[in-house]
C-alpha positions in Angstrom: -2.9 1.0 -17.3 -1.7 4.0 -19.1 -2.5 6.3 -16.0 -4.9 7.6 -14.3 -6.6 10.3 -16.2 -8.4 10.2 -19.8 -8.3 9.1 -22.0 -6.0 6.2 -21.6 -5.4 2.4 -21.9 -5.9 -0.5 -19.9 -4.8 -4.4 -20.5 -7.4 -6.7 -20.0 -6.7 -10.4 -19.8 -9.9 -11.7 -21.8 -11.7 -14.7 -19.2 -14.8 -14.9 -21.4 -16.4 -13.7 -24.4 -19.5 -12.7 -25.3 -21.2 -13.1 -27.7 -18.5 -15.8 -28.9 -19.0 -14.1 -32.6 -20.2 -11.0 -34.3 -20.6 -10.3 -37.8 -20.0 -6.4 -37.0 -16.8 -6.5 -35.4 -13.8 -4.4 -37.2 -10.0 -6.2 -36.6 -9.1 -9.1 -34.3 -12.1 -10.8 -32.4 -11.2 -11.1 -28.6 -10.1 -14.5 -27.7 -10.1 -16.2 -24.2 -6.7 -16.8 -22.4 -5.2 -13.5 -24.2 -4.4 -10.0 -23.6 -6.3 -7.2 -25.4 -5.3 -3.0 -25.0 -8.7 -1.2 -24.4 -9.0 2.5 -24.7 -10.7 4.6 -22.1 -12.2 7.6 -22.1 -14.8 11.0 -20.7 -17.8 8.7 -22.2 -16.6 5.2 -20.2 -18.8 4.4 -17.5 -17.1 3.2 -14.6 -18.8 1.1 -11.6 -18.6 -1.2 -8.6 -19.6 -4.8 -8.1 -23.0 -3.6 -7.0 -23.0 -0.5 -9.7 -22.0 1.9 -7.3 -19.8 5.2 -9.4 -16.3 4.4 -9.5 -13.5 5.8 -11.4 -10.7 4.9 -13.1 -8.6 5.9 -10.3 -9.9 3.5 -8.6 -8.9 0.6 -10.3 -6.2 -1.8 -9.6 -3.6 -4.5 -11.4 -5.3 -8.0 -11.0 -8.7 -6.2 -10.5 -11.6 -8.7 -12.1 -13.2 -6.3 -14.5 -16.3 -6.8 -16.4 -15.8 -4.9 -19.7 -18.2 -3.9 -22.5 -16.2 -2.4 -25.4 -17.4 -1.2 -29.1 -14.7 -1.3 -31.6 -13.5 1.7 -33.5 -12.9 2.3 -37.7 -9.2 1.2 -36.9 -9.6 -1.9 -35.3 -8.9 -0.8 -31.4 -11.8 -1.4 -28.9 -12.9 1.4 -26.8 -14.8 0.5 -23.6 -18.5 1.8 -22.8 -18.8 -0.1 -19.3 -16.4 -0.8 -17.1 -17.1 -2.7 -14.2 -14.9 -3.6 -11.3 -16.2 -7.1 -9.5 -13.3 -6.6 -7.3 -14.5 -3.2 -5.3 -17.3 -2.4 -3.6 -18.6 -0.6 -0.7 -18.1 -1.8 2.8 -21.9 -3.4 4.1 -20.5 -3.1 7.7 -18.0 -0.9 9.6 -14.6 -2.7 9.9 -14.0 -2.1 13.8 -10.3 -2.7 15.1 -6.8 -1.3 16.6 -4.7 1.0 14.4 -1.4 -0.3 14.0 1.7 0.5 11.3 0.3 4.3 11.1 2.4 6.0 8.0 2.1 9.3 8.5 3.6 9.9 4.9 1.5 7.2 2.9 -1.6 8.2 4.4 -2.2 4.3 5.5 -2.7 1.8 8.9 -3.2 -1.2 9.3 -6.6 -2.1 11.1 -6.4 -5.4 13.4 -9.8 -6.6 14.0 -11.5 -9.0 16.8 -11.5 -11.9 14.4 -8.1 -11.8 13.8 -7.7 -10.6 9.9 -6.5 -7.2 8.9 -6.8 -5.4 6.4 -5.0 -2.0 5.0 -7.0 1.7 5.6 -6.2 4.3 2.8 -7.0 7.8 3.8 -7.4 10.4 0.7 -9.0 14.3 0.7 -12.4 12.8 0.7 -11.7 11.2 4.4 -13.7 12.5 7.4 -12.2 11.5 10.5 -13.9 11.9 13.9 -11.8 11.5 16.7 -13.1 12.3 20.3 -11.9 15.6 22.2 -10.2 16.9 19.6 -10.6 20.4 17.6 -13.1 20.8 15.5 -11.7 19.6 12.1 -9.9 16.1 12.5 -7.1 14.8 10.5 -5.0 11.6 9.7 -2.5 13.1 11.8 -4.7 13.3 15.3 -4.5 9.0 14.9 -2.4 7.1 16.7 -1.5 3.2 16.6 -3.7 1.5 19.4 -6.6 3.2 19.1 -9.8 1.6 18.3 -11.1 2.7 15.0 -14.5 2.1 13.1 -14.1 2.6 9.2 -16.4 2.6 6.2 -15.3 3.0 2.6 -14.9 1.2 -0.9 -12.7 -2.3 0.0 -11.0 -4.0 -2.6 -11.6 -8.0 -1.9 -8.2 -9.1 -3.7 -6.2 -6.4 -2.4 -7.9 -6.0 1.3 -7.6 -2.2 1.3 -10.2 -0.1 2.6 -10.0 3.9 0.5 -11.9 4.9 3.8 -14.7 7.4 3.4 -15.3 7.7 7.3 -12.7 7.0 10.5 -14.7 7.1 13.5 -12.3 6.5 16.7 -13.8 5.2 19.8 -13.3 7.0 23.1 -10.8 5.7 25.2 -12.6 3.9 27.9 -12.0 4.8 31.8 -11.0 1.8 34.0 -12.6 3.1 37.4 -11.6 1.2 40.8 -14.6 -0.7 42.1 -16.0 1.4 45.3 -18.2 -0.5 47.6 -20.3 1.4 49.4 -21.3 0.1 53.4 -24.4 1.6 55.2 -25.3 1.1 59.0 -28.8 0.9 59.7 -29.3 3.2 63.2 -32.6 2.4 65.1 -34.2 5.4 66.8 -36.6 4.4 70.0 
């Protein structure tokens, strides 16, 4: 990629083409197994495996990309649709223990029950609700240990979470077990 704001460039390694001919086309005709430079700009659509918005920000190198491109009077391809198989929004809240908190990266790692983890991006979008605390939350009010539930957009190849919502659970309150005794009294 050519960075992250238009227009720009991105290298697309060519899995499949379709259709495999067209009598329209201006300059080389796409071919499987190489590389082609794809211009991006304000009129590319950008979406998620399941057509959610995305952005161009939000792609990543090694992303699988589904790309619909028209070419242009000097032979260079400029995308309509870009669509990123690789992201997609989180079906159910990833629940776990923060650990590796980087205060400066803005990132934990999340250990959950079944033993995977997986990486938790926090950008200006990012509510965070963490209990007895002021009013307005932030990334710094976390602390590794805690028991987090997170929603956001995961990226399946990479495993990171850009989390839209951090809810953290309270802590819980181990009481001592108090049995309680009563004396029946019979009054004659």
């Amino acid at each position: 990629m050519s960075g992250t704001t238009l227009p720009a460039t991105i290298v697309v390694n060519v899995s499949k083409v379709a259709p495999k001919k067209n009598k329209k086309w201006i300059g080389a005709y796409p071919e499987v197994k190489k590389e082609i430079t794809v211009k991006v700009d304000a009129n590319t659509k950008f979406v998620r495996k399941y057509w959610g918005k995305s952005s161009l920000e939000e792609l990543t190198v090694g992303d699988k990309l589904d790309v619909r491109v028209k070419t242009n009077e000097d032979g260079s391809v400029t995308a309509t649709l870009v669509k990123d198989d690789t992201l997609h929004w989180t079906w159910k809240v990833h629940n776990g223990a923060i650990d590796g908190l980087d205060l400066t990266a803005k990132t934990f790692t999340l250990k959950q029950k079944n033993g995977k983890s997986v990486t938790v991006k926090v950008d200006a979008k990012t509510k965070i609700f963490i209990p007895n605390a002021s009013a307005t939350s932030t990334f710094d009010g976390l602390q590794n240990g805690q028991i987090a539930h997170v929603r956001g957009i995961i990226n399946n190849k990479t495993k990171v979470i850009t989390a839209s919502l951090i809810r953290v659970s309270a802590p819980r309150v181990v009481a001592p077990v108090v049995t309680a005794t009563s004396t029946a009294t019979t009054i004659q």
